[in-house]
Backbone as a printed PyTorch tensor [residue, N CA C, xyz], in Angstrom:
tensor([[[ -8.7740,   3.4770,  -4.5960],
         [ -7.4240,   2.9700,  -4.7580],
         [ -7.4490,   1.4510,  -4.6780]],

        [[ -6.6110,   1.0930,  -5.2490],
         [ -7.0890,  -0.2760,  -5.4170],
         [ -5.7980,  -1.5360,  -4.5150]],

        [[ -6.4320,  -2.4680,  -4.0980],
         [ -5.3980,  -3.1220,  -2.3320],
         [ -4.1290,  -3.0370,  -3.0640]],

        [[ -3.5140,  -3.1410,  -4.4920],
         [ -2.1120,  -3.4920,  -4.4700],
         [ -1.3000,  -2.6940,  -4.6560]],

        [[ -2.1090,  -1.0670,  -5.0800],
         [ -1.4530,   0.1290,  -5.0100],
         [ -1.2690,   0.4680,  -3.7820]],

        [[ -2.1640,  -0.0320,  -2.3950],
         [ -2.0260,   0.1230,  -1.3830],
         [ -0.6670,  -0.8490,  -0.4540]],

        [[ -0.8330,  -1.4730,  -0.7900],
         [  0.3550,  -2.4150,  -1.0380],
         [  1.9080,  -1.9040,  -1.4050]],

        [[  1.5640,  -1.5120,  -2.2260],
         [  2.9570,  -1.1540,  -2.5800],
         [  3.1390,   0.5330,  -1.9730]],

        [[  2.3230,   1.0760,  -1.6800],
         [  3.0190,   2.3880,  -0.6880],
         [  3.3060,   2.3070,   0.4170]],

        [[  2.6570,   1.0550,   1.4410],
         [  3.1870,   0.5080,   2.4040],
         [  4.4680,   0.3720,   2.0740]],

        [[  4.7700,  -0.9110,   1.6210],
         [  5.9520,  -1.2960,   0.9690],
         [  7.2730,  -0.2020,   0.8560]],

        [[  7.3450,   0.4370,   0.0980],
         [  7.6780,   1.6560,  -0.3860],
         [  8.0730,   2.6170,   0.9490]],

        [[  7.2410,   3.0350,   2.0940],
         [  7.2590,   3.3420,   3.5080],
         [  8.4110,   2.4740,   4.2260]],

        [[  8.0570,   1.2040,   4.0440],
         [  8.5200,   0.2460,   5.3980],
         [ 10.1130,   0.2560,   4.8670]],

        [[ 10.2610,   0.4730,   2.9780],
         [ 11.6600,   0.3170,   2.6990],
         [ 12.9360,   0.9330,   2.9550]],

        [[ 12.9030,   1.5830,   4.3380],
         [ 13.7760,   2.5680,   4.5350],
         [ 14.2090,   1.6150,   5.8620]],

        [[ 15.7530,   2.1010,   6.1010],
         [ 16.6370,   1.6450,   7.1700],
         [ 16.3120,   2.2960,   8.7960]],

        [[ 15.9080,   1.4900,   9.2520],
         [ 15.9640,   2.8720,  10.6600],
         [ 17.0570,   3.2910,  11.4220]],

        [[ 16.9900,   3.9440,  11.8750],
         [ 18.1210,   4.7340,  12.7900],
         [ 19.4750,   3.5330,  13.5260]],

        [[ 20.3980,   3.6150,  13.6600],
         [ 21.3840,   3.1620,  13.9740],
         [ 21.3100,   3.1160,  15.5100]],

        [[ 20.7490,   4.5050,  15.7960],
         [ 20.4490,   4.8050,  17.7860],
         [ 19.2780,   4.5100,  17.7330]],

        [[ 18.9730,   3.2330,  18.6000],
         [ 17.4590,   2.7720,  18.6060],
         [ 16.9300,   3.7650,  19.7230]],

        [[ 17.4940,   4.6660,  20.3450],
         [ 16.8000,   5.5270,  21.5400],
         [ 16.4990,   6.9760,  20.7320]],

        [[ 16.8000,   7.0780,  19.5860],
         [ 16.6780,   8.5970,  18.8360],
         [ 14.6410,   8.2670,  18.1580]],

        [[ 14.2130,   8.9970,  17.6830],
         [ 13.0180,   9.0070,  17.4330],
         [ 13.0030,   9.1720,  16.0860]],

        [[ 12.6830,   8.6670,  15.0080],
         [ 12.9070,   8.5710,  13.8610],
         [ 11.3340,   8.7640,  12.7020]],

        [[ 11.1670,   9.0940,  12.2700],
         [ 10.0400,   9.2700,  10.9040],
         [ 10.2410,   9.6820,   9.5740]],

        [[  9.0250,   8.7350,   9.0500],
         [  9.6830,   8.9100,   7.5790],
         [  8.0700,   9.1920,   7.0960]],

        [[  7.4450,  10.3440,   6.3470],
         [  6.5870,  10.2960,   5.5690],
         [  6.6240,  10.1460,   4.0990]],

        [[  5.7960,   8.8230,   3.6300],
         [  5.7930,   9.0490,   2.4560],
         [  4.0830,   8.4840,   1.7050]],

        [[  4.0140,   9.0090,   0.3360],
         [  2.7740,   8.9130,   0.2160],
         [  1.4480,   8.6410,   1.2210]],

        [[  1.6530,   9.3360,   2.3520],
         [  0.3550,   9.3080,   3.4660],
         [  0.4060,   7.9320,   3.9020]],

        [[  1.8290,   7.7100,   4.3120],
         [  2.3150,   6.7760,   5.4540],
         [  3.4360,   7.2610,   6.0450]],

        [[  3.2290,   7.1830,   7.7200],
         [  4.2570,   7.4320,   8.2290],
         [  4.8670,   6.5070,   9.1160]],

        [[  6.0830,   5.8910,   9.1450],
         [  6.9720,   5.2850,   9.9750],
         [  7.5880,   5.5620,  11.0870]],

        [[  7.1200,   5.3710,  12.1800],
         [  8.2730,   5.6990,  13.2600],
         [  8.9290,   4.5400,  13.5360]],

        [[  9.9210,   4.6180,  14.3020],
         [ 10.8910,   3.6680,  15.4240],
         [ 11.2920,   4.4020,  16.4340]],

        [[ 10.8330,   3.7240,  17.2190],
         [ 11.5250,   3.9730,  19.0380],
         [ 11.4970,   2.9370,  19.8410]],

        [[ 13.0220,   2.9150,  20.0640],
         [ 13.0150,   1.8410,  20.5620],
         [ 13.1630,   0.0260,  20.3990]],

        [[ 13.5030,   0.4170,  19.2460],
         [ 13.2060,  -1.1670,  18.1360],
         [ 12.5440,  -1.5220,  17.8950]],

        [[ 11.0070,  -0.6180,  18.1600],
         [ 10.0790,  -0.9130,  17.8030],
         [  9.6380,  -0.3410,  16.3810]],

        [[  8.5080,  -0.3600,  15.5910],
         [  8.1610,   0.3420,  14.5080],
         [  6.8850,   0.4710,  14.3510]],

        [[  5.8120,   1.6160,  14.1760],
         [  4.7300,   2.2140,  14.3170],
         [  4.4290,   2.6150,  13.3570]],

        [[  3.4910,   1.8530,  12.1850],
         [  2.5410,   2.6550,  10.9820],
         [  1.2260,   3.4830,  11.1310]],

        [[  1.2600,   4.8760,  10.7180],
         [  0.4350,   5.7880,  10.7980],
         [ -0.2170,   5.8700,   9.1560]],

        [[ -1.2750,   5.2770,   8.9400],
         [ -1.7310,   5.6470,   7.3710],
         [ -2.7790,   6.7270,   7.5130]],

        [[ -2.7480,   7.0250,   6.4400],
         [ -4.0850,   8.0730,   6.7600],
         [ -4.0930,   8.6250,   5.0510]],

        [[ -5.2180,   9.3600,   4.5510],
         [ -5.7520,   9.5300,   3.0470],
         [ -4.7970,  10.8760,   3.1250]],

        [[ -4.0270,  11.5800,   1.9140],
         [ -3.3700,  12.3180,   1.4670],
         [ -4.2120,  13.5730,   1.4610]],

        [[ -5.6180,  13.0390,   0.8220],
         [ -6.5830,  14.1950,   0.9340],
         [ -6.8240,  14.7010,   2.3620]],

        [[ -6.6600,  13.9590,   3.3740],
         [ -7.1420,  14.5880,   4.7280],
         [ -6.1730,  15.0030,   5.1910]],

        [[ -4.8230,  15.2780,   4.9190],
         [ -3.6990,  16.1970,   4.8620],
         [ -4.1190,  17.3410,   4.2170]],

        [[ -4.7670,  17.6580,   2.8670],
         [ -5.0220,  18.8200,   2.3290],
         [ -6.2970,  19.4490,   2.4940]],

        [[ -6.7130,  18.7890,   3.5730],
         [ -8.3880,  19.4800,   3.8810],
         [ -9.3350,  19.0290,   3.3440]],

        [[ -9.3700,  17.6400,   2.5760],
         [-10.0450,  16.5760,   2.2670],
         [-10.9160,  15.6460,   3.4700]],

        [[-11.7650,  15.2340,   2.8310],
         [-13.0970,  14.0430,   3.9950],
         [-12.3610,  13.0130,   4.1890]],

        [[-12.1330,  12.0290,   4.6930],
         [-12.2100,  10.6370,   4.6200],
         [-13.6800,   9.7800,   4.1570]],

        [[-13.5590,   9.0230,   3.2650],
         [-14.8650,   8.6040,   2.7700],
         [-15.6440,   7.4950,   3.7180]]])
């Protein structure tokens, strides 16, 4: 995959609003990124799509 396709699914992830109640726990998966917020804080989880479907990591 190449950095600016990677780039832009970050992107794409981070473009969502978070929760209004910063004490509620919030996630958003998309293309094998996940977003949390708690707390006003915000937490990126990436990980390969294939190792969701029983795929290696290379």
């Amino acid at each position: 995959m190449e950095a600016e396709d990677k780039d832009n699914i970050l992107a794409r992830a981070l473009d969502i609003d978070p929760p209004q109640k910063t004490d509620k726990h919030f996630e958003s998966v998309l293309d094998g990124v996940m977003a949390t917020w708690r707390n006003q804080r915000s937490y990126i989880t990436i990980w390969k799509t294939s190792y969701l479907t029983g795929g290696e990591f290379d």
